[in-house]
C-alpha positions in Angstrom: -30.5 -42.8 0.7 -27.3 -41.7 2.5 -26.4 -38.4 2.4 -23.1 -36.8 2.9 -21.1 -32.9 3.3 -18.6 -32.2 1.3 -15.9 -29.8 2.4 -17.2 -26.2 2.1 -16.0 -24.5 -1.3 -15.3 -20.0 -1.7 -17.1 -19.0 -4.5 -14.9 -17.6 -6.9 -11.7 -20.1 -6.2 -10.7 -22.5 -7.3 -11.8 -26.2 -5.3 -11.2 -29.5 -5.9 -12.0 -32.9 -3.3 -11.6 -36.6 -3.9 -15.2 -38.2 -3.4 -13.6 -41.4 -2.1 -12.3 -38.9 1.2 -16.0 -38.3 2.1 -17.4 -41.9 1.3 -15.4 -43.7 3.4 -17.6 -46.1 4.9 -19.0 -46.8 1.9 -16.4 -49.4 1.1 -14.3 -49.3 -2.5 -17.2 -47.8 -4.9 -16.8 -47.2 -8.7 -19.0 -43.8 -9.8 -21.8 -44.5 -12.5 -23.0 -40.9 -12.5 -22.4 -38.0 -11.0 -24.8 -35.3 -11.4 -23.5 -31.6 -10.6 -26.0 -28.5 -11.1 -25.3 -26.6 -13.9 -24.8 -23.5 -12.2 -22.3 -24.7 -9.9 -19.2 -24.2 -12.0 -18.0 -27.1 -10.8 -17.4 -30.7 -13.3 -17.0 -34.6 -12.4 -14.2 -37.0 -13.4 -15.7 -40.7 -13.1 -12.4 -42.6 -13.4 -10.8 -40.0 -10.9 -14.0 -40.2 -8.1 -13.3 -35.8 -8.1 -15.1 -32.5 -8.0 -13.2 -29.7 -9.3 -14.0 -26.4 -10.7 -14.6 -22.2 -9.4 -18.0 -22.2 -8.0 -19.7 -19.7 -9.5 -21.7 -18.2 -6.5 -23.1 -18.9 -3.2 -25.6 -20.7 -1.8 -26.1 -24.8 -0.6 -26.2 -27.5 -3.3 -27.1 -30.8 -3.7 -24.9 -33.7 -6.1 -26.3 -36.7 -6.6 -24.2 -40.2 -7.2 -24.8 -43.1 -8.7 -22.3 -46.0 -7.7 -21.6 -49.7 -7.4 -19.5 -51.4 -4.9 -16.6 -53.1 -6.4 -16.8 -56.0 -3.5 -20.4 -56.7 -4.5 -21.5 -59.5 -7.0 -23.9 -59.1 -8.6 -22.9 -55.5 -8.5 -26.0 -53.2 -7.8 -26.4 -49.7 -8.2 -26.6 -47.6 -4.8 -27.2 -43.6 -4.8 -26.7 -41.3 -2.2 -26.6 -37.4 -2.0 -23.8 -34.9 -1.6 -24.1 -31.6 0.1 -22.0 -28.8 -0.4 -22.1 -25.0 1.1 -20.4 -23.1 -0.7 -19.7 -19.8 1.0 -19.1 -16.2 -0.1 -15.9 -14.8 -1.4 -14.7 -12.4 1.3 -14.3 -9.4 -1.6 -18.2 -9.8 -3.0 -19.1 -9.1 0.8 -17.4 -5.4 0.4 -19.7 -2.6 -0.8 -18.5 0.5 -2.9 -20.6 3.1 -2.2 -19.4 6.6 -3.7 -18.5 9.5 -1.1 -20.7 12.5 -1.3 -19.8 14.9 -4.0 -21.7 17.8 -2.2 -19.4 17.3 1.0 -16.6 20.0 1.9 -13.3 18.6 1.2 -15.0 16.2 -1.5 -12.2 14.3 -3.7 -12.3 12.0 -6.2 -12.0 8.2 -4.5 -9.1 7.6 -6.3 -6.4 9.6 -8.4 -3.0 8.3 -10.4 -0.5 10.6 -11.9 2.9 10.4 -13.2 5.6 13.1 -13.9 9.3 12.8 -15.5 12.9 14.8 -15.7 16.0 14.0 -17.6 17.1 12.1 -14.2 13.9 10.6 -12.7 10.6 9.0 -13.6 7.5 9.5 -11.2 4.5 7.3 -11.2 1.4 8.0 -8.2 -1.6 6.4 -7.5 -4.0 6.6 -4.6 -7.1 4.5 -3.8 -10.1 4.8 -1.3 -9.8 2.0 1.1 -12.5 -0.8 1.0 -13.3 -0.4 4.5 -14.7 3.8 3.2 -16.0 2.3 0.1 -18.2 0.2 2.3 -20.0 3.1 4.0 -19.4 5.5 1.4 -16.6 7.3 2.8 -14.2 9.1 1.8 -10.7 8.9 0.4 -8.5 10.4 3.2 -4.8 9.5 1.9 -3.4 12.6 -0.3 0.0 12.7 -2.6 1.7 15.5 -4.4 5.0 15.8 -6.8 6.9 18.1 -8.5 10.0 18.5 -10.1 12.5 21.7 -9.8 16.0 22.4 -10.7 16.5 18.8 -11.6 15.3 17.9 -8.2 12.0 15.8 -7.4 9.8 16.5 -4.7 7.3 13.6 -3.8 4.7 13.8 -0.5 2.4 11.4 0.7 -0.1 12.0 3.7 -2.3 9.9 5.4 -5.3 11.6 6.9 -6.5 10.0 10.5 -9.8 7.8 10.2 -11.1 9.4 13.4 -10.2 13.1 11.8 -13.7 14.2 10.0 -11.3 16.5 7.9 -8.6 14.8 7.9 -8.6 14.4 3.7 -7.9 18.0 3.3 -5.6 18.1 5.8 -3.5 15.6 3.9 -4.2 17.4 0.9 -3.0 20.8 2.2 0.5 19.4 3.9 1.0 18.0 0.3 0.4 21.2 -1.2 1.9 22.8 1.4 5.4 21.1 1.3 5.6 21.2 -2.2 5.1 24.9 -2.9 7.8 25.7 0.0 10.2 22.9 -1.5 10.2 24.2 -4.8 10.8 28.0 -3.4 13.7 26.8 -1.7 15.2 24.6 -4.3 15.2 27.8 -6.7 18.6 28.6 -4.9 20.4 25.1 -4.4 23.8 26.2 -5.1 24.5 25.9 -1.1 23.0 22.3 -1.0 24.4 21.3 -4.0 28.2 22.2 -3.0 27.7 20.0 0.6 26.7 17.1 -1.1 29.7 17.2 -3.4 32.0 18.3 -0.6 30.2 15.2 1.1 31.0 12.9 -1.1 34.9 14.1 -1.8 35.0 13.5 1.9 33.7 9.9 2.0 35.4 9.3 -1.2 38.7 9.9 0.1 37.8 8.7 3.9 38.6 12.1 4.9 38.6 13.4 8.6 36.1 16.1 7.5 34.0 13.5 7.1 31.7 14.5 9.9 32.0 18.1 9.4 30.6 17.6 6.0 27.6 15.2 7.0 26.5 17.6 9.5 26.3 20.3 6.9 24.3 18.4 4.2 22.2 17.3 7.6 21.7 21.0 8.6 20.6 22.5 4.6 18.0 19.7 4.1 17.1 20.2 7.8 16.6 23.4 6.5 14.6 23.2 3.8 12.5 19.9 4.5 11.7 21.5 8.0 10.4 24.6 6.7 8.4 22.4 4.6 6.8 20.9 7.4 6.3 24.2 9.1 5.0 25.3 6.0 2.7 22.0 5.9 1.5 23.0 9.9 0.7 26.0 9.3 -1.5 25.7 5.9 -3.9 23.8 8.0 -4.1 26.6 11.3 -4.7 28.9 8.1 -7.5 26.6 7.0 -8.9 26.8 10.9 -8.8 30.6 10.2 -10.8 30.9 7.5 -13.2 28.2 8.2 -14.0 29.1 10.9 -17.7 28.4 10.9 -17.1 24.8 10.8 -16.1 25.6 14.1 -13.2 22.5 13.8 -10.0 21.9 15.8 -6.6 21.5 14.8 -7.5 17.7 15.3 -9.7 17.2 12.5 -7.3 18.0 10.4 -5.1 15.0 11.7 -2.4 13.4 8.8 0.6 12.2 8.6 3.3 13.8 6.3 5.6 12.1 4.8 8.2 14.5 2.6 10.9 13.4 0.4 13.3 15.0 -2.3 15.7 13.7 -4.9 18.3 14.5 -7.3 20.9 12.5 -9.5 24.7 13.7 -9.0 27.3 12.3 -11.0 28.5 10.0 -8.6 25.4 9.1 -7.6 21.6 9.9 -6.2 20.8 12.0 -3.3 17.6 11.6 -1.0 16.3 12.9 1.7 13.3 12.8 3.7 11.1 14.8 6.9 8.3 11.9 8.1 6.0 12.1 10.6 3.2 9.4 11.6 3.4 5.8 10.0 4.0 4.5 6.6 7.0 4.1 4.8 10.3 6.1 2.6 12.5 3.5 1.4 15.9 3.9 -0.8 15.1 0.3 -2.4 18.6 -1.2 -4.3 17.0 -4.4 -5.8 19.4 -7.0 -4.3 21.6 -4.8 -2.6 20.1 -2.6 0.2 17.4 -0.7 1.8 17.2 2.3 3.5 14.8 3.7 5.7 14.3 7.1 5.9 12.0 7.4 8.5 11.1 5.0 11.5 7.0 4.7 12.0 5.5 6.5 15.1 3.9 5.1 17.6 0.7 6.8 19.4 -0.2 6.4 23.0 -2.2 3.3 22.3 -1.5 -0.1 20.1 -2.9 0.7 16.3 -2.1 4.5 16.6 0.0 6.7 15.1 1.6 10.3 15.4 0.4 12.9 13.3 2.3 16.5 11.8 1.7 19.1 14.7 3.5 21.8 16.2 5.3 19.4 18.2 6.8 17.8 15.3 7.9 21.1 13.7 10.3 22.3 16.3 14.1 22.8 15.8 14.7 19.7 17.9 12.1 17.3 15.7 13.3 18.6 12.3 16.5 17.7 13.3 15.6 14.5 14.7 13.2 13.9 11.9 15.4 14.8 9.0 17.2 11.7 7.0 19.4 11.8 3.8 21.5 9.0 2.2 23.3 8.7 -0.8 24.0 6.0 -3.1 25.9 5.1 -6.2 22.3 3.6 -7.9 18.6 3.6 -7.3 15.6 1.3 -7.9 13.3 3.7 -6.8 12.8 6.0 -4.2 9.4 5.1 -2.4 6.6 6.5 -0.4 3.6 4.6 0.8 0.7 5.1 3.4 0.2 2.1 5.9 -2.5 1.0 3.6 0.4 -0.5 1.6 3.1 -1.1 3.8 1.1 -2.8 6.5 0.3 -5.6 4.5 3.4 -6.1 2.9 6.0 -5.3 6.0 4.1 -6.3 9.4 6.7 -5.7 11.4 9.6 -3.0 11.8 12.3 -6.2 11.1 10.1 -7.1 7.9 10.5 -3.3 6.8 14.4 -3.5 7.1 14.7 -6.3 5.5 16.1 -6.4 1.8 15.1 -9.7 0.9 11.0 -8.5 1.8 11.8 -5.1 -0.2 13.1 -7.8 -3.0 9.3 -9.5 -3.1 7.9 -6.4 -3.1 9.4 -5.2 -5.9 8.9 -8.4 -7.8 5.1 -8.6 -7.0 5.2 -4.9 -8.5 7.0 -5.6 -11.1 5.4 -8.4 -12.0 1.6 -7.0 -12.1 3.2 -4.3 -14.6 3.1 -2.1 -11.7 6.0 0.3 -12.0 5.3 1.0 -15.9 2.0 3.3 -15.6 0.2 4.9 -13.3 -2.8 3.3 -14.4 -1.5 0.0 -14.0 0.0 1.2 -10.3 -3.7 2.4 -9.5 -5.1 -1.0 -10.5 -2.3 -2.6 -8.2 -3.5 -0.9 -5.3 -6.7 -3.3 -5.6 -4.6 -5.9 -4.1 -6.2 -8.4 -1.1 -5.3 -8.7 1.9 -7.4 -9.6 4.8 -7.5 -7.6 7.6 -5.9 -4.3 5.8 -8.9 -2.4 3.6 -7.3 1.2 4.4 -7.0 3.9 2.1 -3.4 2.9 -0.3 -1.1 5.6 -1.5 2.5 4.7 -3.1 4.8 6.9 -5.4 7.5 5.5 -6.7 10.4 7.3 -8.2 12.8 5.6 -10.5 16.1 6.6 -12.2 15.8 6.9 -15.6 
């Protein structure tokens, strides 16, 4: 009895093969039976000679046919045997072990949240990475928002892998940030005359054009860097008073990534402070992105920079510092690498409006952008290769 190999199916997706593809020396054949294990998940179409179906799990498995050769007279019935491997579903292969509640630092392995003003609706969600869940890690990406004075304050760290503290080091830059941002706002009468000034200037294409960039440039300067300061020195506090964990600034390693917003009447102000990798876009669906702020590079491929005293200087906060304003918004976002790595792999990719265009549609259409449940379950996405922890806040005009 002859035997033959199918083409190898995924459990869990979808699979289909012609039969007549794999007999080929067989001649022209008409099928009598084919017989297909029950637990296969897979079904026969005689007239059609094809297998089609979701296997439902694992594991080899033999088909048996029953066949006549349509040369052949008398016709005769022939059977042979079909073997098929059928091979794991990359995502059954992950674990998701919980992270140890006893631990310092513990946090839940995932959190979603959502906050709203007259102007501005804000929807957050963070998710443990697959590749912690497998060894029962933890979740080291943190976010934090707030709203003041009409204006929204957003932050989204990204704790280093190799950092054993690096979760609450993200968690106190967002904390951090936040509380000095919404001090400062309190008094935004300065800021808020600039970025009208600004604006009369570009309106009218006046020569003080410059003049009145630089000063909205040197108020959120300002403000954003003394967030960041503010951000450094939470965590050299922390040393302080742990001190019998006998840690270095270093194991507290996270990116920061600090953005605020507020609608004008002639349009919507942001501005950002970023450190380390990730991504703050000014998404216009169809129209434009804008980046404020470009992804860091480490001393090695794969590695980042990450909020220090370095990056807190006068020079750095200048340098670091980004604002734009435009006549509409999408939404204002902020993701970790988890999520813009897969969905921007290179710096062209994340510049590009016609990517930020997919994006958005993939967003919108998994109900993404309504909840911050729904954004949480988004986060679940697959892509091979990227199993970091995901962070993304989105904020969306109203």
């Amino acid at each position: 009895m002859p035997n033959f190999r199918l083409p190898n199916a995924r459990a869990g997706e979808n699979y289909i093969t012609s039969l007549n593809s794999v007999l080929t020396n067989l001649g022209s054949v008409s099928f009598l039976d084919i017989l297909v294990p029950e637990n296969l998940g897979l079904s026969a179409d005689l007239a059609a000679g094809t297998l089609s179906g979701s296997p439902a799990s694992a594991g080899d498995y033999e088909i048996s046919l029953v066949y006549y050769k349509n040369t052949e007279v008398p016709a005769r019935e022939y059977t042979a045997k079909l073997s098929l491997l059928v091979v794991p579903n990359p995502k059954s292969l992950w674990k998701n072990l919980p992270s140890d509640t006893n631990a310092i630092y513990w946090r839940p392995d995932e959190a979603c949240s959502a906050i709203a003003n007259q102007d501005f609706s804000v929807i957050a969600a963070s998710k443990r990475g697959r590749s912690h869940a497998h060894v029962g890690s933890f979740r080291d990406d943190d976010y934090q928002h707030a709203r003041v004075n009409d204006w929204v304050i957003t932050v989204v760290a990204d704790g280093a892998g190799s950092a054993k503290y690096s979760r609450r080091g993200a968690q106190l830059i967002g904390e951090a940030a936040v509380k000095s941002l919404a001090h400062s706002l309190v008094d935004d009468s300065a800021l808020i005359e600039a970025v009208n000034n600004f604006q009369q200037a570009q309106s009218e294409k006046s020569s003080s054009w410059d003049v009145a960039q630089q000063n909205v440039q040197s108020i959120l300067a300002s403000k954003l860097g003394s967030a960041a300061r503010s951000a450094e020195q939470a965590i050299q506090q922390e040393l302080a008073l742990q001190s019998n964990l006998r840690a270095e600034y270093k194991d507290f390693s996270s990116t920061a990534l600090i953005a605020i917003s507020k609608q004008f009447s002639f349009g919507v102000l942001c501005a950002a402070f970023a450190v380390g990798d990730g991504a703050i876009a000014v998404y216009q669906q169809g129209q434009a992105v804008t980046l404020l702020g470009n992804a860091d590079s480490g001393e090695f491929a794969g590695q980042t920079r990450f909020l220090d005293v370095y990056s807190v200087t006068d020079a750095a906060i200048a340098s670091r510092t980004r604002f734009v304003l435009v006549e509409d918004l999408t939404a204002l976002l902020l993701m970790s690498d988890g999520v813009s790595d897969p969905w921007f792999e290179t710096d062209s990719q994340l510049a590009s409006i016609n990517k930020w265009d997919a994006f958005w549609s993939e967003l919108v259409a998994a109900h993404a952008i309504t909840t911050e449940e729904k954004l949480l379950a988004w986060l679940d996405f697959w892509s091979s290769g990227n199993h970091d922890d995901r962070t993304i806040v989105l904020v969306r005009s109203v």
